[in-house]
C-alpha positions in Angstrom: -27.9 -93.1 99.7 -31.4 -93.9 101.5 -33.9 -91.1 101.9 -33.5 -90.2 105.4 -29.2 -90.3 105.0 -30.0 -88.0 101.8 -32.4 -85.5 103.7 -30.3 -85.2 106.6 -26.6 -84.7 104.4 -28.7 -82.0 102.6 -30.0 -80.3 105.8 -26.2 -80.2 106.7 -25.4 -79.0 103.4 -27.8 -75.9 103.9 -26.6 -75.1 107.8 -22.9 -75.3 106.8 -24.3 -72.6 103.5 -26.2 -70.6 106.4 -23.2 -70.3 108.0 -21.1 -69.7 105.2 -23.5 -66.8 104.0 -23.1 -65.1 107.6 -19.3 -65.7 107.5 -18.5 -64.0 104.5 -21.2 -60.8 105.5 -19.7 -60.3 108.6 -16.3 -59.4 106.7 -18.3 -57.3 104.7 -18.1 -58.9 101.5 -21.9 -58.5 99.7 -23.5 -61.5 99.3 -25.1 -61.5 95.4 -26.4 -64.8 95.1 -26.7 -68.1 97.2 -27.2 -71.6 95.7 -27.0 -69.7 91.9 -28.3 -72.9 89.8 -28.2 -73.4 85.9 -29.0 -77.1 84.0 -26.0 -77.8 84.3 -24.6 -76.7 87.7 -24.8 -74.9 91.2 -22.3 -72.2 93.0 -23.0 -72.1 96.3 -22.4 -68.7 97.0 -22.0 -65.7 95.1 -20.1 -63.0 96.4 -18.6 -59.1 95.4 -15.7 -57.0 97.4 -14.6 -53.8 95.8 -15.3 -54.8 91.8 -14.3 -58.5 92.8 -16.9 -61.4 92.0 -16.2 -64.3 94.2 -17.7 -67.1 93.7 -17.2 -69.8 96.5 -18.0 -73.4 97.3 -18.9 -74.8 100.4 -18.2 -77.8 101.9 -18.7 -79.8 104.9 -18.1 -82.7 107.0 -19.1 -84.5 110.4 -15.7 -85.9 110.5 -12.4 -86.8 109.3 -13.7 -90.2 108.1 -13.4 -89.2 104.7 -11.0 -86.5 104.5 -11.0 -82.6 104.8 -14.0 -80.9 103.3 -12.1 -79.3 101.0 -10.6 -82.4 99.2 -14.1 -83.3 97.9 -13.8 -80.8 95.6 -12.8 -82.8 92.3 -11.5 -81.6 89.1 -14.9 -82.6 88.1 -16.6 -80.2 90.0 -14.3 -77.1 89.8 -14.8 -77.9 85.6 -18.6 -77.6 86.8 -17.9 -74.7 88.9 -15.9 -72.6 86.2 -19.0 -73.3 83.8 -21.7 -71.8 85.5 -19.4 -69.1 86.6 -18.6 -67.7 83.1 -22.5 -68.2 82.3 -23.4 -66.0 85.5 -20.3 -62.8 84.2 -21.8 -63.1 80.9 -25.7 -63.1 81.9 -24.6 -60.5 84.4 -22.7 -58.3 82.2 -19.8 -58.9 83.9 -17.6 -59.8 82.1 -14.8 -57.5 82.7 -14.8 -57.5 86.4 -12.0 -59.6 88.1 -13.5 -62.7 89.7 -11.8 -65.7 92.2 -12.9 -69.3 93.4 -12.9 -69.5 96.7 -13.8 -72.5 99.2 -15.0 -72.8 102.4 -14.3 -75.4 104.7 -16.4 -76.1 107.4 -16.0 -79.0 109.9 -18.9 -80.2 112.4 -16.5 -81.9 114.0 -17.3 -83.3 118.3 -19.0 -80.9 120.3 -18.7 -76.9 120.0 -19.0 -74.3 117.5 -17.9 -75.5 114.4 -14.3 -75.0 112.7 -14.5 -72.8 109.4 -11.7 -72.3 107.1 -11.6 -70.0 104.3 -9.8 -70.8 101.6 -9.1 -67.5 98.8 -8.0 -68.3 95.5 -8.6 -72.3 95.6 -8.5 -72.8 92.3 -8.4 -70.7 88.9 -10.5 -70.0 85.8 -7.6 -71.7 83.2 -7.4 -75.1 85.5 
C-alpha cells in the first residue's frame, strides 16, 4: 500500500473509531480505553456496562468492493483480539468480571451519514 493510500485508510480507520467511541457513549456504556495496544496487538475500543467489559472492534469500509466490514475480521485477528484481551482482565484485575467481543460495522458508503451496525457477542473467548 503506497503512503498516501496508507495515511488516508488510517485517517478512515480513526473517523470510523471517533464515531464508534460516540456510538457506544451515547447508549451509556463507559468508554475505558480506546486503541488499548500491547506488542503483540490492538483492541480498538474498550468498553464497561453494569460489571461487563466489552471489548469491541471496529471496522470500516468505503464500499461493498470487498465485502461487509465485518467479514474482515479473520480468525487471525479475533486469536489476536482474545490475546490482548485476557492480558488487559489480568493487568486490570479483572479477572472475574464477565466480558464480550463485540464488532462494529460501519459503512461510508455514497453520500449521507454513514450506516453503523452493532454487532454484540461477535465472537467468544473459547473460539
Amino acid at each position: 500500500m503506497n503512503a498516501k493510500r496508507h495515511g488516508y485508510a488510517k485517517e478512515l480507520g480513526e473517523k470510523a473509531e471517533g464515531l464508534a467511541e460516540a456510538f457506544f457513549k451515547e447508549r451509556g456504556y463507559n468508554v475505558l480505553e480506546r486503541n488499548y495496544r500491547v506488542r503483540w496487538g490492538e483492541i480498538d475500543l474498550i468498553l464497561e456496562d453494569r460489571s461487563r467489559i466489552i471489548f469491541v472492534e471496529v471496522k470500516s469500509r468505503l464500499s461493498s468492493k470487498y465485502g461487509q466490514p465485518q467479514e474482515a475480521i479473520t480468525y487471525h485477528k479475533r486469536r489476536q483480539i482474545i490475546r490482548v484481551a485476557k492480558w488487559y482482565l489480568q493487568k486490570k484485575g479483572y479477572l472475574d468480571r464477565e466480558i464480550r467481543f463485540d464488532v462494529l460495522a460501519i459503512r461510508f458508503y455514497g453520500i449521507g451519514k454513514p450506516t453503523i451496525e452493532h454487532i454484540p457477542w461477535a465472537f467468544d473467548i473459547e473460539e
